[in-house]
C-alpha positions as a printed Julia matrix, in Angstrom:
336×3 Matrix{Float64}:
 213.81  207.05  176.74
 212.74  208.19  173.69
 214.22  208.37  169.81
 214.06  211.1   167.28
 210.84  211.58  165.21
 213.05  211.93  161.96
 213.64  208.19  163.0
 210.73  207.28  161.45
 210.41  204.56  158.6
 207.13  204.95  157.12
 204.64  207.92  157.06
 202.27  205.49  158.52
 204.44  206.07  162.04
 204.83  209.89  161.53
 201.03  210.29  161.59
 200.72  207.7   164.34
 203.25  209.27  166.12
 201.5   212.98  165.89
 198.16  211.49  166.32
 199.48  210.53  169.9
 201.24  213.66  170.39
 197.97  215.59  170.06
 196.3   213.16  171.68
 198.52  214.36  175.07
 198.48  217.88  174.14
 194.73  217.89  174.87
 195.51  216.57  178.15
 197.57  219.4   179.11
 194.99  221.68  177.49
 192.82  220.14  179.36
 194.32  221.78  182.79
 195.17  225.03  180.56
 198.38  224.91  179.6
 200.2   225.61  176.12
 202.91  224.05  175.22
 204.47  226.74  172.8
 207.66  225.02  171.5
 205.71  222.04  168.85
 208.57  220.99  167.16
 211.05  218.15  165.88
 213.37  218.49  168.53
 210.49  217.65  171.22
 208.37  214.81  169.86
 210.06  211.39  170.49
 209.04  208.19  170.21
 209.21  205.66  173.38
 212.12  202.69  172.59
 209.94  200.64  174.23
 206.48  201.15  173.41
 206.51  202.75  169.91
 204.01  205.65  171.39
 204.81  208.97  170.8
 206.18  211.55  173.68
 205.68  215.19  173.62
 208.39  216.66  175.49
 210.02  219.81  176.97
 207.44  221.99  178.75
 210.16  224.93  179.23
 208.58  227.07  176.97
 205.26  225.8   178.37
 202.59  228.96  179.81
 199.45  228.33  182.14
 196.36  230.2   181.06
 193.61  232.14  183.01
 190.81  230.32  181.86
 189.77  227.05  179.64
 189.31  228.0   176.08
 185.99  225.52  176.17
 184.76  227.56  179.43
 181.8   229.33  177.17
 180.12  230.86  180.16
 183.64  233.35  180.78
 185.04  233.61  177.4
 183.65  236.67  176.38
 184.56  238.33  179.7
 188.52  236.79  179.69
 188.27  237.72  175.9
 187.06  241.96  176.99
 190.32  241.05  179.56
 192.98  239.75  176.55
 191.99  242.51  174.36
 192.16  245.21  176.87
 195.71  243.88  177.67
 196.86  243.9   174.25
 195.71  247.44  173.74
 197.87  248.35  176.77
 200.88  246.72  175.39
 200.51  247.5   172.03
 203.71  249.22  171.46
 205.71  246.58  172.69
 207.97  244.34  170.31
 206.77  240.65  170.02
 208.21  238.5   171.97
 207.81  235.25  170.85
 209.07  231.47  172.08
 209.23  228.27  169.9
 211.45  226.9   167.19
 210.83  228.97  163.86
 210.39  226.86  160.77
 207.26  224.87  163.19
 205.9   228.31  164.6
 202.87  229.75  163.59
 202.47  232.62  161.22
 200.19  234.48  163.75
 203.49  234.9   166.01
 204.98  237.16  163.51
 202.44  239.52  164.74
 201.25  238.92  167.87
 202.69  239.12  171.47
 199.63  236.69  173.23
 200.17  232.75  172.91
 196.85  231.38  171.58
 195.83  227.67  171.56
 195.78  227.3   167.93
 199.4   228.72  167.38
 200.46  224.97  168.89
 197.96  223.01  166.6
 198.91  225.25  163.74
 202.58  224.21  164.53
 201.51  220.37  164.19
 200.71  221.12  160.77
 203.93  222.7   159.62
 205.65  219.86  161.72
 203.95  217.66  159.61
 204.63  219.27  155.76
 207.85  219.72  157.02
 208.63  216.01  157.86
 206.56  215.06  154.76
 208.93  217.4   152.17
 211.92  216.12  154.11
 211.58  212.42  154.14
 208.33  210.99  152.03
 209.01  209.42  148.71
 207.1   210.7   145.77
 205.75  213.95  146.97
 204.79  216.91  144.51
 204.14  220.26  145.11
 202.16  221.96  142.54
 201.65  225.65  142.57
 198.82  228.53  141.52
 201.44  229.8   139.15
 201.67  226.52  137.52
 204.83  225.89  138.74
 205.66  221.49  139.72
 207.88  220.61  141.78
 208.65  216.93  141.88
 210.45  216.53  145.63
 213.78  214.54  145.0
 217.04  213.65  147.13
 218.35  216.91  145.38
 215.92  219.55  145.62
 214.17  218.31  148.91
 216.33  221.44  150.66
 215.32  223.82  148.16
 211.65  222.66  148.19
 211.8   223.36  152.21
 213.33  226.79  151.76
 210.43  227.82  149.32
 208.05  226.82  151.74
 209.56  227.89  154.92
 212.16  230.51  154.38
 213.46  230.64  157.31
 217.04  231.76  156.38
 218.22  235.44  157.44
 220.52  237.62  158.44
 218.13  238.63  161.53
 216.22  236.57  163.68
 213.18  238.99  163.17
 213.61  238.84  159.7
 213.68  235.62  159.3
 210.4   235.09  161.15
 208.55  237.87  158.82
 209.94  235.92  155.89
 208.86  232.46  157.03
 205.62  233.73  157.93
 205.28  234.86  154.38
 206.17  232.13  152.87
 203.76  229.51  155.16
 200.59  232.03  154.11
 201.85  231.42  150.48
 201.84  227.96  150.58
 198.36  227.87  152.61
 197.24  229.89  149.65
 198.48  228.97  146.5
 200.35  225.27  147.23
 198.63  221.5   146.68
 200.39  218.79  148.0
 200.0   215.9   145.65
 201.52  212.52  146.7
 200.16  209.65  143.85
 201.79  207.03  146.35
 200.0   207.96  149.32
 195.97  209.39  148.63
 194.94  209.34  152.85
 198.68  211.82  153.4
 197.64  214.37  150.25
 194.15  214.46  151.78
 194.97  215.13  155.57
 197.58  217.76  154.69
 194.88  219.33  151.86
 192.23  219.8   154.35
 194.76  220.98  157.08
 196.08  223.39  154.94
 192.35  224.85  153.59
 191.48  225.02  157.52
 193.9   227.18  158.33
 193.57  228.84  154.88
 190.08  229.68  156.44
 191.19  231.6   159.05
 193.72  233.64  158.19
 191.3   234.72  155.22
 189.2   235.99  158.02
 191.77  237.03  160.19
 193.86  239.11  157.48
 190.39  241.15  156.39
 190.44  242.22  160.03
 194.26  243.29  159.33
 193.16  245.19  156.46
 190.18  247.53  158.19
 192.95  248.26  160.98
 195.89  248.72  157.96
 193.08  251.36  156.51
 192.1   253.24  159.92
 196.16  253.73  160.22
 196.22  254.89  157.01
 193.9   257.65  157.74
 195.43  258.9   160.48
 198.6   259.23  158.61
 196.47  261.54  156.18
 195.59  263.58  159.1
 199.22  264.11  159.86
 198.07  262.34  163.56
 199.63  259.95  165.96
 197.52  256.53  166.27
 196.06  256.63  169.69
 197.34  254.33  172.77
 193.91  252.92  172.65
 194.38  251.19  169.16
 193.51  247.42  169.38
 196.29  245.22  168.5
 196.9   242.97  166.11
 194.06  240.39  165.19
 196.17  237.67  164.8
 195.71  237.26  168.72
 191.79  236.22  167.63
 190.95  232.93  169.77
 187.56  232.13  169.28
 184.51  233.59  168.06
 183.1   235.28  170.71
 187.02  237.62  170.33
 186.14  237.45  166.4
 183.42  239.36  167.57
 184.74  241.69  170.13
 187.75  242.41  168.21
 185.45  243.68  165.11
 182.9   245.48  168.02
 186.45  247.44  168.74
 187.09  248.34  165.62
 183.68  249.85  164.61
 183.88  252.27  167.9
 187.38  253.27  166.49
 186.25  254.4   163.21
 183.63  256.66  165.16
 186.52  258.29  166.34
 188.94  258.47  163.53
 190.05  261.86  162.11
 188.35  263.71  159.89
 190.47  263.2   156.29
 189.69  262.88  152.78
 186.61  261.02  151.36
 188.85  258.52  149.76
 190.56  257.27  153.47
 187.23  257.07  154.82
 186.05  255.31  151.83
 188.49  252.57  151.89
 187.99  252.07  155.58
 184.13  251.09  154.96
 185.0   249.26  151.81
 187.76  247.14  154.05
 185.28  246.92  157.24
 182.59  245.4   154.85
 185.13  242.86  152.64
 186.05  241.96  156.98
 181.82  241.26  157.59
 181.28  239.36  154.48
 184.47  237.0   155.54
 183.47  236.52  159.1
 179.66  235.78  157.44
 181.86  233.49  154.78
 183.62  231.68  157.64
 180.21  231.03  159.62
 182.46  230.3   162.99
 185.91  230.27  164.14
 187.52  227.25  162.77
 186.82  224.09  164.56
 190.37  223.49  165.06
 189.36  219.74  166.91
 188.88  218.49  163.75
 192.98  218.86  163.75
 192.48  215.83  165.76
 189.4   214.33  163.89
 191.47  214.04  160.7
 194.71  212.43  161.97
 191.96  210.1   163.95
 190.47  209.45  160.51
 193.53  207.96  158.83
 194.25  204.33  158.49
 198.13  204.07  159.25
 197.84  200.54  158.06
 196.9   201.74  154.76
 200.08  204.01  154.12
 202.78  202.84  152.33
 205.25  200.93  154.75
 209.02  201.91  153.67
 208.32  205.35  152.07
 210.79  207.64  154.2
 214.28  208.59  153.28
 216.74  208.39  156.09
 217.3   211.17  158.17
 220.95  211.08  157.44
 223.88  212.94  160.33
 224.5   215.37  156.75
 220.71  216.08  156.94
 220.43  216.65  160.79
 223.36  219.24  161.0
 221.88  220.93  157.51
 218.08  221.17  159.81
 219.85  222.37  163.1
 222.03  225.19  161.59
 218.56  226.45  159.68
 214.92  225.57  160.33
 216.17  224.37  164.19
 216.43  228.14  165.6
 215.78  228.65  169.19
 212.97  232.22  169.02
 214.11  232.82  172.89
């Protein structure tokens, strides 16, 4: 039916070929179902037709309720939260293919639309370090790293680093090493201005949120803190993780939870409490920063933006047999 996606001759076709892909994963989104496995293995591309095919729906989970459905969110939101509270001892468990997952999935336990368009985007810098000619990456540290035939493996184990002993550990580590490159990595590719500028703006839009989501991290890292001061156990009640956040209505709720647990946190020292407030208002001033939860349609908006016909047409190295086995015995990693 369909060939590989590593088939691909020209970066032209990869972003074609995703553009479609996403294109069909708002249909299914439409009827409220997440796909949870964006990866490699299941995006083809029809012998016939050229069109992209997103595949394998085994992983795939029906929600409650429509994400755009604004007149319930903030009551299925009260009903997420409340669930995660109840569960929030429970070990992740988490479904996909590991070097495309998201880096929210490291923490949290409740799929989220955005994990699966977050998961386009690594799909697409990974494909782009593997196979485009002429691709840089240049570093906050200064550091350049001109992608060749013989560092292209190296350059994907900096960015992903998803090799480990464990499978949990090798999910912490690659989650790690995808916030680094959100933060601190450029993509430069001379050859090819419309690629460098739809990964660039990918990257700063999901920069954007887990700025906002990770000052949320920090208030709830500093009201655990305290608690430890107080020689106490962290109540049942705790809210979980925000890296479960889905829109901005739960932005909201989420931070509405943790104000009413600092009313009831422990009396400690001045400096615990102290570096609570200073976290909870470094949290406002990024959700103020942010304005909104990201627009994550404009996912869509910017691979709809690019010309294909203006990309370069032979500028992807083969996807050799060598290559494929090197992928499936590292990034390829089942999460079941």
């Amino acid at each position: 039916v369909g060939r590989r996606l590593t088939t691909v001759e020209s970066s032209g076709e990869l972003v074609q070929t995703l553009r479609q892909c996403l294109s069909a994963y708002g249909d299914i989104g439409n009827n409220r179902i997440i796909h949870r496995d964006i990866s490699a293995n299941n995006i083809l591309i029809n012998i016939t037709t050229g069109e992209g095919l997103l595949v394998d729906l085994d992983s795939a989970k029906y929600m409650q309720r429509s994400e755009s459905d604004k007149s319930k969110i903030s009551v299925a939101e009260k009903r997420l939260l409340q669930r995660e509270k109840e569960h929030a001892k429970a070990r992740p468990v988490i479904t996909g293919t590991m070097v495309f997952s998201s880096i929210a999935l490291s923490r949290s336990t409740v799929p989220r639309w955005w994990h699966d368009y977050e998961a386009f985007f690594w799909l697409l810098v990974w494909c782009t370090i593997r196979h485009v000619n002429g691709v840089t990456l240049v570093w906050a540290d200064g550091d350049l790293v001109l992608i060749n035939p013989e560092n292209r493996q190296k350059a994907l184990d900096q960015v992903f680093r998803y090799e480990a002993a464990r499978v949990d550990e090798a999910r912490e580590q690659g989650a790690k090493a995808k916030l680094e490159f959100l933060e601190n990595c450029v993509m430069v590719l001379p050859d090819n201005q419309q690629l460098e500028t739809l990964i660039n703006k990918l990257r700063i839009l999901f920069k954007e949120h887990y700025t906002l989501i990770r000052s949320l991290q920090a208030v709830m890292d500093a009201i655990r803190r305290s608690y430890r001061v107080a020689r106490k156990d962290v109540p049942d009640s705790f809210p979980r993780s925000p890296f479960s956040v889905a829109s901005e209505d739960s932005v909201a709720i989420y931070l509405s939870e943790i104000e009413e647990e600092i009313k009831n946190m422990p009396n400690t020292t001045s400096y615990a409490g102290e570096e609570v407030t200073a976290a909870l208002t470094r949290a406002k001033a990024a959700i103020q920063q942010q304005g909104s939860f990201p627009d994550y349609h404009a996912v869509d908006k910017l691979f709809n933006g690019l010309d294909v016909t203006q990309s370069p047409s032979m500028d992807f190295l083969p996807f050799t047999p060598k290559a494929k086995e090197d992928d499936e015995g590292g990034g390829f990693k089942s999460l079941f």
